[in-house]
N, C-alpha and C positions, 0 to 999 in steps of 0.2 A: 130291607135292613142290610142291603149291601156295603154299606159304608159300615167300620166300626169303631168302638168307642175307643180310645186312643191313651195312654195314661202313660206320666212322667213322674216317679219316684222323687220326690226332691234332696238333691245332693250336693247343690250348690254352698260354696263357701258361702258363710255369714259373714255379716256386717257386725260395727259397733253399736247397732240400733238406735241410730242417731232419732228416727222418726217415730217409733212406739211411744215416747211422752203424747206426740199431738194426740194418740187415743186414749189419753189417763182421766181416769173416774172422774176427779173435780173436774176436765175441762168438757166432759160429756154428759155433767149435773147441769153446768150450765146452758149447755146448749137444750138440755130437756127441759128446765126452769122456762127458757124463753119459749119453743116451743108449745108451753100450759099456758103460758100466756093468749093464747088464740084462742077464739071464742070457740072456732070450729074443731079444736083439741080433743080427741079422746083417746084413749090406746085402742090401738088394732088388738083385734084375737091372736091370741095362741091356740090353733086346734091339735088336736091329741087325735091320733089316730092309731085306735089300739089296733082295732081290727084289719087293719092296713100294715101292723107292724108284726102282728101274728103271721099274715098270710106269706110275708118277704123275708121273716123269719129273724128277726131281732126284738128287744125287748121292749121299745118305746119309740114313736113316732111325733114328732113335735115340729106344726109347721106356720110361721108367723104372716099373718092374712093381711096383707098392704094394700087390699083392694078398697081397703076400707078407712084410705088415709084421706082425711081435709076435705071429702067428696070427691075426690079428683083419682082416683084408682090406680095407684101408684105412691111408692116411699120417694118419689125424687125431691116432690115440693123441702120436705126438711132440709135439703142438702141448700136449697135455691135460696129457701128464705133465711136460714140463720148466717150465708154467707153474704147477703146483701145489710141482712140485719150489723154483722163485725163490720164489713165495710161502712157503712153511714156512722157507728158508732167512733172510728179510728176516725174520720172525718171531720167529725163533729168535737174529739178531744172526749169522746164516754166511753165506760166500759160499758159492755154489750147488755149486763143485768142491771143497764140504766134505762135499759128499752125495751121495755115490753111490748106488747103490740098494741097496747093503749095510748103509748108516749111514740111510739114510730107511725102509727098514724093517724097523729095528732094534727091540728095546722100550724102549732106552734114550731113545731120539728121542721114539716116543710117546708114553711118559711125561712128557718135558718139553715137547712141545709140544700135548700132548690132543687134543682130534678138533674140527677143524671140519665144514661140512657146505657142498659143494662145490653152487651150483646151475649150470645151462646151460639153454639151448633147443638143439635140433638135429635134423637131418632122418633123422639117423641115426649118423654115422660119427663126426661127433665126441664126441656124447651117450657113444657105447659107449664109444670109449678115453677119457673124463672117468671113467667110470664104473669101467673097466677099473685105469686108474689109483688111484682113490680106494679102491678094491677091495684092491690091493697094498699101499696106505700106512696100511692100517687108518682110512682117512675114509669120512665118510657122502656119497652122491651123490643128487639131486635133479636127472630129467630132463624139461624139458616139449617134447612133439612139436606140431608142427603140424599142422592137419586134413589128412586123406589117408596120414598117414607110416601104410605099413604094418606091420599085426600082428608080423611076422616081423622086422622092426628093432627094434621097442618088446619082443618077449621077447627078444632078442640082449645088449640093454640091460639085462633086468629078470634074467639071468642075472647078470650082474655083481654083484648085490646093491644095485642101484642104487632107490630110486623113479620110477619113469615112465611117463607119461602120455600122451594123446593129446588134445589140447585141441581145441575146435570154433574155433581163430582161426591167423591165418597165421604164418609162422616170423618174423616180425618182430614181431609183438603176445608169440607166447611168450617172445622177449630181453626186452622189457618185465615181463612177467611170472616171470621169473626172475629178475631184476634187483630188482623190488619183495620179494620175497619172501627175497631173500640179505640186504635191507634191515632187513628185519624179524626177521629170523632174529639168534638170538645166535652168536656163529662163521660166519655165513652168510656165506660169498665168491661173487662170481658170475666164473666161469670160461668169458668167452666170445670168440671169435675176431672179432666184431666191437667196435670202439672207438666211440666219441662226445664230445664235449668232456666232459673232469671222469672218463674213464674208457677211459684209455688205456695205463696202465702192464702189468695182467694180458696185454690184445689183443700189443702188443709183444713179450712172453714166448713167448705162443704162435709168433706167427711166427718167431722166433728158432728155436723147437723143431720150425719146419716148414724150418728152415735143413737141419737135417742129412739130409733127403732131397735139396737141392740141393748139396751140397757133396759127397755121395756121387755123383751125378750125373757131375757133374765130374771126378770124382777118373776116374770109370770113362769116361767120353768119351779121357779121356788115355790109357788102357789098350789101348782101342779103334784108339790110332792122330791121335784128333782133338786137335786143340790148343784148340779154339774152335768152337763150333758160327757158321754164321751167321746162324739163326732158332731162337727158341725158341717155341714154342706153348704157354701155361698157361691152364688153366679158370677163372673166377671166378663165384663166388655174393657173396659182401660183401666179396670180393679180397685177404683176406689170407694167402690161398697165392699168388695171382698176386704182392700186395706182395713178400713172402717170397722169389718165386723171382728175379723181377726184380729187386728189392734187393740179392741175392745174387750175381746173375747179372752186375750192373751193377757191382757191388767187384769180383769177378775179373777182370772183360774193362776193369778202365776204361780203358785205354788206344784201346780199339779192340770196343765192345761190342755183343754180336748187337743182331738185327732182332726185336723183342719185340712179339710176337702176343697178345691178350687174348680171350678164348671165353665168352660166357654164351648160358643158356639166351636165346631170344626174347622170351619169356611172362617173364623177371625182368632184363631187360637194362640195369637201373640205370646201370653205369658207360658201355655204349656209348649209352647219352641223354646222358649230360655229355659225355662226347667230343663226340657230334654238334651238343649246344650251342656248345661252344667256346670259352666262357666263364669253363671252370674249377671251376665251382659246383659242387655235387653236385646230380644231381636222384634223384629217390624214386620206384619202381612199388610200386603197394598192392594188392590185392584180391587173390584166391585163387593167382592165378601158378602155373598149372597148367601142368606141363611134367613128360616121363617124367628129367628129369634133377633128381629130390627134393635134390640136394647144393647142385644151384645156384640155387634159388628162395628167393633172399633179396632184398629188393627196395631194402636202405639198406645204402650202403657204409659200410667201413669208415674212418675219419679218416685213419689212419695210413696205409695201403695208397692212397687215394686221392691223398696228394700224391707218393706215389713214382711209381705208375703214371702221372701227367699228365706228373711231368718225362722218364719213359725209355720207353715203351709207345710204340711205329709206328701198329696199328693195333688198335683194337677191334674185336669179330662179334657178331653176335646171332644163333643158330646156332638153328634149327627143332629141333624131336623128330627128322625123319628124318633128319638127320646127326649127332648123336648114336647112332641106333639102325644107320644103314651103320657107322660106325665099329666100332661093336658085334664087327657082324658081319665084315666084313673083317678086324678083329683076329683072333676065335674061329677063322674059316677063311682065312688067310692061303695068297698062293700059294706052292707045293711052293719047299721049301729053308727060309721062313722058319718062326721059332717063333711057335705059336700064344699067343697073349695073351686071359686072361680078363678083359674091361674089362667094367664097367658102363656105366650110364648118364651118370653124371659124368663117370667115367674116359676115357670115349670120345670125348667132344666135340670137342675138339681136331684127336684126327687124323682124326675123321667130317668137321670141318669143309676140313683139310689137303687130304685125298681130295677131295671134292668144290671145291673151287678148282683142284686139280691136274688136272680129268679132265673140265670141265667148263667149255665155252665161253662159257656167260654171266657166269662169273667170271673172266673174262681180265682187264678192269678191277685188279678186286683184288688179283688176281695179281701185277701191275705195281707196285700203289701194296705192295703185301711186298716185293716184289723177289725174288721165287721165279722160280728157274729151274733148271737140269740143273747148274749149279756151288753149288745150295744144299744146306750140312747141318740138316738139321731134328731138334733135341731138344724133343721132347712125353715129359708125363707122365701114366701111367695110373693116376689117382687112385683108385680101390678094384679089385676083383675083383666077384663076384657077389654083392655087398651083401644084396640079395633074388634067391634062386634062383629065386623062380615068374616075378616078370619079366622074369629072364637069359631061361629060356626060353622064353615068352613072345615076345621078341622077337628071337632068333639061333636058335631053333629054330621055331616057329611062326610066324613073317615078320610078328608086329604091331607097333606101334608104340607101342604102350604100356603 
């Protein structure tokens, strides 16, 4: 635990929050409506982890189980398919809740709207559900990995019926390079969850489609008894699940809304460098951005995501391998009463990092500037399952870290 956790107060100027509509309740009904539409649709758990919240010494623990999305062990598919689902719809001249998943794949649909060919980059999770999706709607998918993504996600992927590859450059060189190539492509769309000026419409979709994992959230926080959490912890790689939740998070609570936590790897901690600037600016990490959390090594945020997160985000982390890989593990072997949670390495970050601030006196500081204490509800989410089985065990069975 040489390396440590890393935290930026956020004090950047705001914005006119030109982008908080794209996360407003009606346009996150709809994306869940279409979503129900799948046959493979159910809501993922909300697990309550009291005696987890006892032991770290706050009042309530609540952590949303994505391991258990569409089969596919990961929240990415909703982003992949409600944004393929808008684009076919704008295409065709429909609105999106003219297409359920009975009428997108249809033959009649096909027919009139023929195949394009879907490109991405991705580390893994979102590649498969792009793929996953494209699979179902009778399109063609085109995946480029980054160097390091292992074998076992690129066949996950190549199951799908997808093309994919593992290119010798980083996950931000591959958006380039699927971006060029959907360019050059005839029907080539690029379908990817981070934005840039001149390429923000598809990015938007997606996050809407990552809406319906927070609105279920919600719905089941209220079931639970909560009305309101008072922190929420989300992961970010190019921040448009953090966008997404906090956007979402921030329409429901506006009146009175949680204390929003931001979690990246160390080794790609893009958005917690602007934080730390202060300035507002985006800044960029380049080079290989080695970290066991492959989900979150993306080193240029997203446009859209990043002015939401400057106007509603408390605090940013820059969160070492070993608190991802505790988290891991205290999820897998939680203590007697609560349910065990199969989190990855993305998925764990969060409450690796929670744990560790909550149990752990060099982070009293941070603690403070959260405002965690025995009267706080904390909702995290466990963004895949065992993505890669040999590194699950690996590192919650064999004690490494990577």
């Amino acid at each position: 635990m040489d390396q440590k956790i890393l935290w930026a107060v956020n004090h950047m100027p705001k914005t006119d929050d030109k982008n908080l509509p794209i996360m407003g309740l009606e346009e996150i009904a709809k994306a869940r409506t279409f979503h129900e539409s799948f046959p493979q649709y159910t809501k993922t758990p909300l697990t309550k982890l009291d005696h987890m919240a006892a032991y770290l010494g706050v009042k309530e623990i609540y952590l949303k189980d994505e391991s258990y999305r569409f089969g596919l062990n990961a929240f990415k598919v909703l982003g992949g398919s409600f944004s393929m689902a808008r684009y076919i719809a704008k295409e065709t001249g429909r609105d999106v809740s003219e297409l359920p998943y009975s009428v997108l794949t249809s033959d009649q649909l096909r027919e009139e709207f023929g195949q394009a060919t879907f490109f991405t980059a991705t580390d893994g999770n979102h590649g498969r559900g792009v793929a996953w999706a494209a699979n179902r709607l009778g399109q063609k998918a085109v995946v480029h990995m980054p160097k390091g993504s292992t074998q076992t996600r690129l066949e996950n992927i190549a199951k799908e019926g997808a093309q994919v590859d593992i290119q010798e450059m980083n996950y931000d060189d591959c958006v380039r390079l699927a971006a060029k190539e959907a360019d050059e492509t005839p029907r080539g769309v690029m379908v990817q969850d981070t934005a840039w000026d001149g390429y923000e419409e598809i990015p938007s979709w997606i996050m809407q489609g990552y809406g319906t994992m927070a609105m279920e959230a919600g719905e089941q926080l209220k079931e639970y008894g909560c009305e309101r959490p008072t922190h929420i912890f989300v992961q970010a790689g190019v921040g448009s699940l953090a966008g997404a939740v906090v956007g979402y998070f921030s329409n429901l609570y506006a009146d009175n809304p949680p204390a929003f936590v931001v979690v990246e790897a160390e080794a790609a901690a893009c958005l917690y460098k602007g934080a730390a600037a202060g300035d507002g600016q985006i800044r960029i990490v380049d080079g290989d951005m080695e970290t066991i959390m492959a989900g979150l090594a993306c080193g240029e945020p997203n446009t859209i995501s990043w002015d939401i997160l400057k106007n509603h985000v408390k605090v940013f982390i820059a969160a070492p391998d070993w608190a991802a890989a505790n988290g891991m593990r205290m999820l897998g072997a939680p203590i007697k009463g609560d349910a065990p949670v199969t989190s990855g390495e993305s998925g764990a970050a969060p409450f690796g990092a929670l744990a560790a601030i909550m149990s752990m006196d060099e982070y009293a500081d941070l603690r403070k500037d959260i405002g965690l204490d025995e009267n706080s509800r904390v909702l995290l989410f466990s963004t895949e399952g065992d993505t890669d089985p040999d590194r699950y065990k690996n590192i919650v069975w064999k004690g490494l870290d990577k």
